[in-house]
LOZA-153202 format. One record per residue (C-alpha): residue number from 1; residue in three letters; chain; x, y, z. Coordinates in steps of 0.25 Angstrom, whole numbers. Each point is the difference from the previous one (the first is absolute). Example, Ala and Ser with C-alpha at 12.3 -4.5 7.8 and 13.67 -1.06 7.14 Angstrom:
<nodes>
i:1, aa:Ala, ch:A, u:49, v:-18, w:31
i:2, aa:Ser, ch:A, u:6, v:14, w:-2
</nodes>
This chain:
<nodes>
i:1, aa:Unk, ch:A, u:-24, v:87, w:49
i:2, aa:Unk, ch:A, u:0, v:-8, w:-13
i:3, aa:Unk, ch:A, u:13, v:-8, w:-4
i:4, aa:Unk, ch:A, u:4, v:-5, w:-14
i:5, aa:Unk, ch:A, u:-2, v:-14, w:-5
i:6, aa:Unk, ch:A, u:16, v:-1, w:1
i:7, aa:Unk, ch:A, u:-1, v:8, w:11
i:8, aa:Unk, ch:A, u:-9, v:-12, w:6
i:9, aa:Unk, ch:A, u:8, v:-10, w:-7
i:10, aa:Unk, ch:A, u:12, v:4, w:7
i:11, aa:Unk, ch:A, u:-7, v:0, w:14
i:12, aa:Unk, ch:A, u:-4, v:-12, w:1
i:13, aa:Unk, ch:A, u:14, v:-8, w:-8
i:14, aa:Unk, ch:A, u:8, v:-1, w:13
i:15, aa:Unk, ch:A, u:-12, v:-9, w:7
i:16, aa:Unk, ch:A, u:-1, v:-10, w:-12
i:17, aa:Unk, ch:A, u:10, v:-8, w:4
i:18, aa:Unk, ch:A, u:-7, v:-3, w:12
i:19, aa:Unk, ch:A, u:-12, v:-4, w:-6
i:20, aa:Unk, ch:A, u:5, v:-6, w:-12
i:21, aa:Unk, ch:A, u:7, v:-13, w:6
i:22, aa:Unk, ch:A, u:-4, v:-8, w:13
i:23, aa:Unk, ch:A, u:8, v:-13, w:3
i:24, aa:Unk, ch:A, u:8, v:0, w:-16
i:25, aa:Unk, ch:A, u:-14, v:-4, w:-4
i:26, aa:Unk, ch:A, u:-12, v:9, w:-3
i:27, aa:Unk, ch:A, u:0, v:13, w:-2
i:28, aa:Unk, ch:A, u:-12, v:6, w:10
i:29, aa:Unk, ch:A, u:-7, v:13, w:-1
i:30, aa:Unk, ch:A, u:-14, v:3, w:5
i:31, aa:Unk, ch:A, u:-11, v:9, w:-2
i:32, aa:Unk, ch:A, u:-12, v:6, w:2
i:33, aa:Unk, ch:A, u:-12, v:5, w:-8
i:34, aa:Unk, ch:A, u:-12, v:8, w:-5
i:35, aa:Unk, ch:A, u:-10, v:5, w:12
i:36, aa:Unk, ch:A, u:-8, v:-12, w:1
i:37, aa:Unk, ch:A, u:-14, v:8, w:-2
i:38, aa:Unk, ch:A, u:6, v:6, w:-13
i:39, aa:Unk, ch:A, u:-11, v:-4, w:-10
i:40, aa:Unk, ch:A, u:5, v:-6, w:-15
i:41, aa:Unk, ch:A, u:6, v:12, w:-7
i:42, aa:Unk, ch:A, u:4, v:1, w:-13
i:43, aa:Unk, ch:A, u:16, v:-2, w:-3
i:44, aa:Unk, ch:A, u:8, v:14, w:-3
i:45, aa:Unk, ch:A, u:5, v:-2, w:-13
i:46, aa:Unk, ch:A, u:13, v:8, w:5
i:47, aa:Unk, ch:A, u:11, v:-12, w:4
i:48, aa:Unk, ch:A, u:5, v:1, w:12
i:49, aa:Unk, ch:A, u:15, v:2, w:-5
i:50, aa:Unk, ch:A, u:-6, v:14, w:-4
i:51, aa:Unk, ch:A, u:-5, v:3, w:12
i:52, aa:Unk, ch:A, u:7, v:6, w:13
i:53, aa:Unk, ch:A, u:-1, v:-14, w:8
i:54, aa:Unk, ch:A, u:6, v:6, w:13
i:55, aa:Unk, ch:A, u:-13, v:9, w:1
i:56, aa:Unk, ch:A, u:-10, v:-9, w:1
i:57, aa:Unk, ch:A, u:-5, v:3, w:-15
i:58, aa:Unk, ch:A, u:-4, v:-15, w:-3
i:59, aa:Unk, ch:A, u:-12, v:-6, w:-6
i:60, aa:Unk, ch:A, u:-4, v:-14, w:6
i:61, aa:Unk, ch:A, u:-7, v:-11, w:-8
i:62, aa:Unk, ch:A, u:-11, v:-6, w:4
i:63, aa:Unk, ch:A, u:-8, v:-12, w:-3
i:64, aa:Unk, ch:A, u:-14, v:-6, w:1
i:65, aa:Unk, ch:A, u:-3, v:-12, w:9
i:66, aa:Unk, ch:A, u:3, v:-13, w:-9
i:67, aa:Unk, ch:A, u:-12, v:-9, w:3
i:68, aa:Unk, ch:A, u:7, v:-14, w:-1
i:69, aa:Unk, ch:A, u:11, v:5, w:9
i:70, aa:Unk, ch:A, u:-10, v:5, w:11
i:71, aa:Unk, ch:A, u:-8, v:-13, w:-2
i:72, aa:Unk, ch:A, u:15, v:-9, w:2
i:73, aa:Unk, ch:A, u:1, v:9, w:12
i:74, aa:Unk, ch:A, u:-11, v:-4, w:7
i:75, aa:Unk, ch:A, u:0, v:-15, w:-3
i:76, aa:Unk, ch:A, u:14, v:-1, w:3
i:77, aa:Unk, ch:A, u:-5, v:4, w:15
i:78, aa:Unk, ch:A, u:12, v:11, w:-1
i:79, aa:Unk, ch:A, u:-4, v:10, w:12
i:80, aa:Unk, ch:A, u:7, v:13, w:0
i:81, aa:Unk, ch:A, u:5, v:6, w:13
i:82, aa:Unk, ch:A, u:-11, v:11, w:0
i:83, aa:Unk, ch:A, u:-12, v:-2, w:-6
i:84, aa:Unk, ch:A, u:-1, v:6, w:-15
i:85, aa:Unk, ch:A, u:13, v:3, w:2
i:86, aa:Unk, ch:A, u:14, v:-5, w:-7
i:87, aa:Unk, ch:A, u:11, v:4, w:9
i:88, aa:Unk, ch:A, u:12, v:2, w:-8
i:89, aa:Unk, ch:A, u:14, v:-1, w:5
i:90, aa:Unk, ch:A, u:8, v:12, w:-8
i:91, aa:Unk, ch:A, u:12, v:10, w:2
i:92, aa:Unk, ch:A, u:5, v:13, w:-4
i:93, aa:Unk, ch:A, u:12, v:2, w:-8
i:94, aa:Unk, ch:A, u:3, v:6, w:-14
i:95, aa:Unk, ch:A, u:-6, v:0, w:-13
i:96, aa:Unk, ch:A, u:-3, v:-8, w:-7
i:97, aa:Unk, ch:A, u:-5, v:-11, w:9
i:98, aa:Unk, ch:A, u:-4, v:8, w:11
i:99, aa:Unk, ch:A, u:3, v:14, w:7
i:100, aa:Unk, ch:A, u:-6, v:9, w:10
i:101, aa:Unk, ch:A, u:-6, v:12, w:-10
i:102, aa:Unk, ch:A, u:5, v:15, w:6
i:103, aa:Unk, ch:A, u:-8, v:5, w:8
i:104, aa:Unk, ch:A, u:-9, v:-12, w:3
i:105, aa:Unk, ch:A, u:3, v:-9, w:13
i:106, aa:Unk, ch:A, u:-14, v:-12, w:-1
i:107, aa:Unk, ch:A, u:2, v:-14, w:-4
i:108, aa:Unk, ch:A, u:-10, v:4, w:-10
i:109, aa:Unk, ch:A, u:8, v:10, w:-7
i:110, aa:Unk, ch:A, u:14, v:-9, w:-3
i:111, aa:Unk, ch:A, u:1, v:-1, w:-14
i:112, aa:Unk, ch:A, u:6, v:-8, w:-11
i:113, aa:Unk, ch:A, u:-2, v:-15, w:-4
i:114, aa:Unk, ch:A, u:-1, v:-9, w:9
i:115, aa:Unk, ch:A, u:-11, v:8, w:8
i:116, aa:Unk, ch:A, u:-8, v:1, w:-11
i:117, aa:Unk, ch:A, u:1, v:-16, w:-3
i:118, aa:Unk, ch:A, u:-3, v:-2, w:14
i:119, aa:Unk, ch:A, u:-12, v:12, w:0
i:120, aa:Unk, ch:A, u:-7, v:-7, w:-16
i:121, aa:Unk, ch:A, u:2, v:-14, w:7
i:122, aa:Unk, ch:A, u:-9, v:5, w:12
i:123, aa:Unk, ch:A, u:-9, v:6, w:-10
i:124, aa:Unk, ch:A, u:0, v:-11, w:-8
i:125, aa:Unk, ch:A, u:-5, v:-9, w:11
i:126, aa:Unk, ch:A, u:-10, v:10, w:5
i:127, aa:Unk, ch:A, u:8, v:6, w:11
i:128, aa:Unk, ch:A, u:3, v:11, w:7
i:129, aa:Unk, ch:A, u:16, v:3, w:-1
i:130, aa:Unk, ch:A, u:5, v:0, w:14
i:131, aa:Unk, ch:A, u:15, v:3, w:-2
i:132, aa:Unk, ch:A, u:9, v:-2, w:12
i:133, aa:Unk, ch:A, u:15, v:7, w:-2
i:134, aa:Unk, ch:A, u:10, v:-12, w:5
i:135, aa:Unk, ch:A, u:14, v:0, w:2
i:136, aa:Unk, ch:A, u:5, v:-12, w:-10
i:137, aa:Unk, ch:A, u:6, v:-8, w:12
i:138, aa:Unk, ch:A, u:-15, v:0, w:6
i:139, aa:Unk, ch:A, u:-8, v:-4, w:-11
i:140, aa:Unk, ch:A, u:3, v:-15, w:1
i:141, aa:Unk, ch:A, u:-5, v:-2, w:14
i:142, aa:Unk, ch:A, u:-11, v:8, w:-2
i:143, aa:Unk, ch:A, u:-7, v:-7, w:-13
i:144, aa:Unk, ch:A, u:3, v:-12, w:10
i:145, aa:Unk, ch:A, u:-8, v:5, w:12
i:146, aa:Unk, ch:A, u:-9, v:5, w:-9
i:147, aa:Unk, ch:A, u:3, v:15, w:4
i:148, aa:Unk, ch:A, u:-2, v:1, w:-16
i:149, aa:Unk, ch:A, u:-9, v:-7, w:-8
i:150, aa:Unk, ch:A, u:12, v:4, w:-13
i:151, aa:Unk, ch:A, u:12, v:5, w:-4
i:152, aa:Unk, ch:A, u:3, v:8, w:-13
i:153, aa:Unk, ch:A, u:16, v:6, w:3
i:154, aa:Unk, ch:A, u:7, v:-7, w:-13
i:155, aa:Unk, ch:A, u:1, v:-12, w:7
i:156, aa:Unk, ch:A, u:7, v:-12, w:-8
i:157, aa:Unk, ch:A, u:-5, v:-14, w:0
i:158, aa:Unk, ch:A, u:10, v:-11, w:6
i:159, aa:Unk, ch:A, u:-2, v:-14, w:3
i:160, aa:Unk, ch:A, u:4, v:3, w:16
i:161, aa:Unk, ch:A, u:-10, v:10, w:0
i:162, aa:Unk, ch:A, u:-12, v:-8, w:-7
i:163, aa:Unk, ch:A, u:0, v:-9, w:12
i:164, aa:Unk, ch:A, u:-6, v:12, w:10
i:165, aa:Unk, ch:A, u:-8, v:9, w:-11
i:166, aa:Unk, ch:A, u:-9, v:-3, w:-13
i:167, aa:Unk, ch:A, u:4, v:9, w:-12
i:168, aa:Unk, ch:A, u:-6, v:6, w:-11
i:169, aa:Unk, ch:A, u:9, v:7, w:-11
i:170, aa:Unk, ch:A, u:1, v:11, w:-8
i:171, aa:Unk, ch:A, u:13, v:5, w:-2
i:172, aa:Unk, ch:A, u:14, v:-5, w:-5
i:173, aa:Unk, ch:A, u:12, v:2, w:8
i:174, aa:Unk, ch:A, u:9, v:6, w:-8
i:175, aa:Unk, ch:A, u:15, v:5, w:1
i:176, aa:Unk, ch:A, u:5, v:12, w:-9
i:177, aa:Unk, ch:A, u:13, v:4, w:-6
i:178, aa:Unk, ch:A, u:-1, v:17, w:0
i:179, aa:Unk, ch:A, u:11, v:8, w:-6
i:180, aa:Unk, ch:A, u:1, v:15, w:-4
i:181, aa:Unk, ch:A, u:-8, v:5, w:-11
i:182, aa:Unk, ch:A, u:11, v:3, w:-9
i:183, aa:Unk, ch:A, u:8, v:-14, w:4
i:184, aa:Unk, ch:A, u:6, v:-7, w:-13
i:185, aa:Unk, ch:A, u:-6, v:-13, w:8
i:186, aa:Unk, ch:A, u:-12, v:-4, w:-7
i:187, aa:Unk, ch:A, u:-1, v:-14, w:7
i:188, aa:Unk, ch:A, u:2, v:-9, w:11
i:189, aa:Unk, ch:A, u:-5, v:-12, w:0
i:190, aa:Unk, ch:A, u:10, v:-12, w:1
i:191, aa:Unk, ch:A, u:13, v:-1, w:8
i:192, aa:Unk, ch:A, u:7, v:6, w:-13
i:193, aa:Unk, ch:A, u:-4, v:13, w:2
i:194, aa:Unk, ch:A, u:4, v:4, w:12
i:195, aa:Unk, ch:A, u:14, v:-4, w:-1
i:196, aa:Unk, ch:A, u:9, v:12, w:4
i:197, aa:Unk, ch:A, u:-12, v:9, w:5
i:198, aa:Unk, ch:A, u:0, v:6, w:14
i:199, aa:Unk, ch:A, u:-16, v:-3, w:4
i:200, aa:Unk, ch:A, u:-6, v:6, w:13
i:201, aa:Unk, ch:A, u:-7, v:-11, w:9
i:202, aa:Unk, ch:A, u:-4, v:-3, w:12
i:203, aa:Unk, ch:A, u:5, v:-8, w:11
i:204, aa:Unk, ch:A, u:-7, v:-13, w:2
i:205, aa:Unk, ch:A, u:-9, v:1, w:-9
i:206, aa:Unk, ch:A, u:-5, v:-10, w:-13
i:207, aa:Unk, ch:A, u:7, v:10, w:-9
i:208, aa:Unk, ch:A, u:12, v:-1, w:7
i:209, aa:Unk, ch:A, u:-2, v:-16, w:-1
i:210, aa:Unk, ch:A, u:-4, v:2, w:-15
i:211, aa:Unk, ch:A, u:15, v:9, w:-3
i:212, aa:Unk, ch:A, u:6, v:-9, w:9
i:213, aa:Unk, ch:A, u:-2, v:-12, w:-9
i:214, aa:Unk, ch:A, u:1, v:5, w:-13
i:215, aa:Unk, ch:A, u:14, v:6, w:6
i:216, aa:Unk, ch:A, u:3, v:-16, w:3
i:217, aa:Unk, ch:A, u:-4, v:-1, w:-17
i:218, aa:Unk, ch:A, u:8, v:9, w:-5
i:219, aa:Unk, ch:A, u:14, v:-3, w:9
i:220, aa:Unk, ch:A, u:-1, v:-15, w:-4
i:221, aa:Unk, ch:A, u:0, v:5, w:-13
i:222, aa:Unk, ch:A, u:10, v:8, w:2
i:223, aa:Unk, ch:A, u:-6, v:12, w:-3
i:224, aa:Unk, ch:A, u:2, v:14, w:10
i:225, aa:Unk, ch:A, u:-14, v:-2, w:10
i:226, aa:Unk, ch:A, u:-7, v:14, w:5
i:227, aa:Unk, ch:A, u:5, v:8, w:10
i:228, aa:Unk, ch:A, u:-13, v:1, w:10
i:229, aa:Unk, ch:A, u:-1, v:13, w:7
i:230, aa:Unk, ch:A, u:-9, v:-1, w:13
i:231, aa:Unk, ch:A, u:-8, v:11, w:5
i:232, aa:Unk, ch:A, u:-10, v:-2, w:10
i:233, aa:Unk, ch:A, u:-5, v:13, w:-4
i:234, aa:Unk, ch:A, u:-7, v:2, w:-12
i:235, aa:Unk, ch:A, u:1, v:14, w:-1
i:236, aa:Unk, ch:A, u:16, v:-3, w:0
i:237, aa:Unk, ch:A, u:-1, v:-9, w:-11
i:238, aa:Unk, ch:A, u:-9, v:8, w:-9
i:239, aa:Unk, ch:A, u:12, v:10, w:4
i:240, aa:Unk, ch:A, u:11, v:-10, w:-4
i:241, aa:Unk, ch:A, u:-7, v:-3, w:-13
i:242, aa:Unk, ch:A, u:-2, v:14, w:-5
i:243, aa:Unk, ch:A, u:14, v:6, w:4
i:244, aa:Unk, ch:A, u:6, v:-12, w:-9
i:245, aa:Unk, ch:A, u:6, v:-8, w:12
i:246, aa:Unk, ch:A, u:-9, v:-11, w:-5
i:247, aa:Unk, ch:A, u:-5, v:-4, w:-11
i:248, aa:Unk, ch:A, u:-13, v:-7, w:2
i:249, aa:Unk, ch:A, u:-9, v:-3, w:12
i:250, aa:Unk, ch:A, u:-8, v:-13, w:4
i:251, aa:Unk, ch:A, u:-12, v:-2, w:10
i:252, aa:Unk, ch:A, u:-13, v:-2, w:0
i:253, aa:Unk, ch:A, u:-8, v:5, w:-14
i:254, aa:Unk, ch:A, u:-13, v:8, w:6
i:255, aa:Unk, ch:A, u:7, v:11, w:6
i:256, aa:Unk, ch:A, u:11, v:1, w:-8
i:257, aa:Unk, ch:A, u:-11, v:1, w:-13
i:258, aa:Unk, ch:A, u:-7, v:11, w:6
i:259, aa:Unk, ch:A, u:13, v:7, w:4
i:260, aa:Unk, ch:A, u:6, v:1, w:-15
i:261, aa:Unk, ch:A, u:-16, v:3, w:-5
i:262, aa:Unk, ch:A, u:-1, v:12, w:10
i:263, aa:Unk, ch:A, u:13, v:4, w:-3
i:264, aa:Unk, ch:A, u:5, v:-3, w:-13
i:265, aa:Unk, ch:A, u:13, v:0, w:6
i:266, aa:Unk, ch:A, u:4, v:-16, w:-3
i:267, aa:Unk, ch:A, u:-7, v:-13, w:-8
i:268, aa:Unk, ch:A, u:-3, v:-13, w:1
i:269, aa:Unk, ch:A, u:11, v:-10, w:-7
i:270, aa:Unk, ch:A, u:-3, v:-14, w:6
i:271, aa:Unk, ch:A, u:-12, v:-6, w:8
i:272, aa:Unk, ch:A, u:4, v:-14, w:8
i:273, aa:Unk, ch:A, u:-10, v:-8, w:8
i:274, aa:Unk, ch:A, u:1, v:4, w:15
i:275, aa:Unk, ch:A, u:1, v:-15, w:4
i:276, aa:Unk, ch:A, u:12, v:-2, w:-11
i:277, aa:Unk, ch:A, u:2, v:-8, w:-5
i:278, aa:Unk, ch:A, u:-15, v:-7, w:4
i:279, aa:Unk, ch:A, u:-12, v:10, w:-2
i:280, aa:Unk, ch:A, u:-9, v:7, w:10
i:281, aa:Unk, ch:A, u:-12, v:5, w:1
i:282, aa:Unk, ch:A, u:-5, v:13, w:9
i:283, aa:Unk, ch:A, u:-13, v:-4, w:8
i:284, aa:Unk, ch:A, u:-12, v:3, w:11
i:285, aa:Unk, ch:A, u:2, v:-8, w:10
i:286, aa:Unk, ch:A, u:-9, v:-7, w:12
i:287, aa:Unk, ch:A, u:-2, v:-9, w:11
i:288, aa:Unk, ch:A, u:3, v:-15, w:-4
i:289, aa:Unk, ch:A, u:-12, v:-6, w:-3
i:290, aa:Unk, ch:A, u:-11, v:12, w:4
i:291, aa:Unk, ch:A, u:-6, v:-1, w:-16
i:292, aa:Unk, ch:A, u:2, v:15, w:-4
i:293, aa:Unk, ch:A, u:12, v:-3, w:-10
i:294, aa:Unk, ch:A, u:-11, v:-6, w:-10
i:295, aa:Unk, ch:A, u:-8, v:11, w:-1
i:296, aa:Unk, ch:A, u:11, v:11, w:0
i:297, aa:Unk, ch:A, u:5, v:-9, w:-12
i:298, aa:Unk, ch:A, u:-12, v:2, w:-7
i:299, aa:Unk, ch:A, u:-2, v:15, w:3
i:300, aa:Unk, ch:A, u:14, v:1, w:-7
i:301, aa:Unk, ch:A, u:-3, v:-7, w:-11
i:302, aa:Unk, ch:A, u:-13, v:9, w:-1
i:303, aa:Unk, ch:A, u:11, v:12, w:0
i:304, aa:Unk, ch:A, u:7, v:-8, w:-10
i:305, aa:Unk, ch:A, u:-11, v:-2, w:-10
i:306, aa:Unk, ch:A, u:-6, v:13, w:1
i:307, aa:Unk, ch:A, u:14, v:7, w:-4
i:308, aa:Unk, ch:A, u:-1, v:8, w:15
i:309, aa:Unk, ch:A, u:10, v:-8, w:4
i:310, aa:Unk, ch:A, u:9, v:7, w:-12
i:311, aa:Unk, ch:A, u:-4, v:13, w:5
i:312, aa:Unk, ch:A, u:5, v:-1, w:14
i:313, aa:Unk, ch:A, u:14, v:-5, w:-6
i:314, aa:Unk, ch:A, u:0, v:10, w:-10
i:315, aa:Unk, ch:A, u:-1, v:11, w:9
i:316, aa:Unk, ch:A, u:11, v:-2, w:7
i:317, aa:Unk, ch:A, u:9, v:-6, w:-11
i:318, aa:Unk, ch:A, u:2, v:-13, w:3
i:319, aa:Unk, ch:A, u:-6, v:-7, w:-12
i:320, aa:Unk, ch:A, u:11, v:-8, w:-2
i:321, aa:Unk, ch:A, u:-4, v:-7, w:15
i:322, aa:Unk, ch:A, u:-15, v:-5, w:-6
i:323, aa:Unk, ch:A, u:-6, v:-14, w:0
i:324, aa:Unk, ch:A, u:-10, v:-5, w:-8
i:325, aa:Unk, ch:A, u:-6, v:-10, w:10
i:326, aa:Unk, ch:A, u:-1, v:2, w:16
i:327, aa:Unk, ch:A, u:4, v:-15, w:6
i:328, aa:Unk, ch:A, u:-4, v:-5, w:14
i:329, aa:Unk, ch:A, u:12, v:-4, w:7
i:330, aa:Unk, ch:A, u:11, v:-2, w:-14
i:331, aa:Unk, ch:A, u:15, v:-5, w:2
i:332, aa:Unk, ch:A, u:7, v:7, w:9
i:333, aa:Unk, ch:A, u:15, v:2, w:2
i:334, aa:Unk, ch:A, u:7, v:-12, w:6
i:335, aa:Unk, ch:A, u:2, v:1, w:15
i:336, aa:Unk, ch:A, u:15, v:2, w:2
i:337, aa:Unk, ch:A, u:9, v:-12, w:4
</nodes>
């Protein structure tokens, strides 16, 4: 049976919180792609906002093989796992990063954006996408052991991290402020703003750290800080905020942007950097050393260039999350003292 797209929305929000933080750090989801013998096809011009995203109704983007990238690839002496083959650590959890379509149960068929990052990068190289559904708390020992030759699960670059894996980027890491459609509140973006607010979070997260501090501001100030309301359950929170208990929501952008596109039912007021106050950068990552993150940087770059890139983000509505440079191992967030 067919479900709506809030219908799919809502089924999948009580999981988010799962998979949006790991460790206060990086918000982690996985995914998988398109059947790796699909031939290039031509992108529906419907956006996948329209479409009914829990039924399996989605259009991949594909790519041709970038020459410079698959010459990098075989002078960097880079050898995948399986011959021909790029095996790509993914997972499954809702749109829009990635999900399990209804009615589909293959690694090929988990949709959203990271798996098709992860399914154009193999392209790109001139490799067969070999996406391999992880848990997030496995991936790490796996790109070490070279179970995977990559991962694409929304994985945010740190300066602990880059002494095990290679990056390659393409994607900020981004925070959003969400209230109802027909809130007053037009904008959050300093400590000012939230001053007297009841804001859903959380527990241990960076957005927790982020309200916590801005709550430090606004008490040395004088001012009345934020009352933060955890919920561990996202379903619960997008209950709080809409019955009135609070007045704005604040976790990771992606999911939150797709949820108030589907639904219409709240908006965007404030975007803050998911390392705040320092930046961060969304990544493929790989084994320290093995010469893939060069030419996955430059198949990005191709994407970037060639304005596919764009069309992935803009299927799923996270535009707002777009680079305009892929960089091989960039700063990352500062290890923690």
């Amino acid at each position: 049976m067919a479900i709506s797209k809030k219908q799919g929305v809502a089924l999948g929000v009580g999981i988010v919180a799962v998979a949006a933080v790991v460790g206060g750090v990086v918000a982690a989801v996985n995914l998988g792609g398109a059947p790796v013998d699909a031939a290039p096809a031509a992108a529906d011009s419907t956006p996948a906002a329209e479409k009914n995203v829990a039924s399996g109704d989605i259009t991949w983007i594909h790519t041709e093989p970038v020459p410079e990238a698959v010459d990098a690839l075989e002078a960097s002496g880079f050898e995948p796992i399986e011959a021909g083959k790029l095996t790509v650590a993914i997972g499954s959890f809702v749109p829009p990063l990635s999900y399990q379509p209804e009615g589909t149960s293959a690694a090929t068929d988990v949709a959203g954006t990271e798996p098709n990052i992860g399914s154009l990068i193999a392209e790109g190289l001139g490799l067969e996408y070999n996406p391999q559904v992880v848990a997030w708390a496995d991936w790490p020992l796996g790109v070490q052991s070279g179970k995977y030759d990559l991962i694409t699960s929304n994985v945010t670059v740190t300066e602990e991290r880059k002494e095990l894996y290679d990056f390659a980027s393409y994607r900020q890491d981004l925070l959003g402020f969400y209230v109802r459609s027909d809130s007053d509140i037009d904008a959050i973006t300093e400590a000012a703003d939230i001053s007297g607010l009841t804001i859903t979070v959380g527990s241990g997260t960076n957005q927790e750290q982020v309200l916590l501090a801005w709550n430090e501001e606004l008490e040395a100030d004088g001012e009345a800080p934020a009352e933060l309301a955890y919920y561990d359950d996202t379903a619960a929170a997008t209950l709080a905020l809409q019955s009135g208990r609070a007045d704005a929501g604040f976790g990771p952008n992606a999911t939150a942007a797709w949820a108030a596109r589907e639904t219409g039912d709240t908006k965007l007021v404030g975007i803050v950097p998911g390392g705040w106050p320092q930046t961060a950068e969304i990544a493929a990552g790989t084994k320290k050393g093995n010469g893939l993150a060069e030419p996955v940087s430059i198949v990005i770059n191709h994407l970037i260039e060639e304005g596919t890139y764009a069309e992935v983000l803009e299927a799923w509505g996270l535009e707002s999350e777009g680079v305009t440079e892929s960089r091989v191992n960039p700063p990352g967030l500062p290890k923690s003292e």
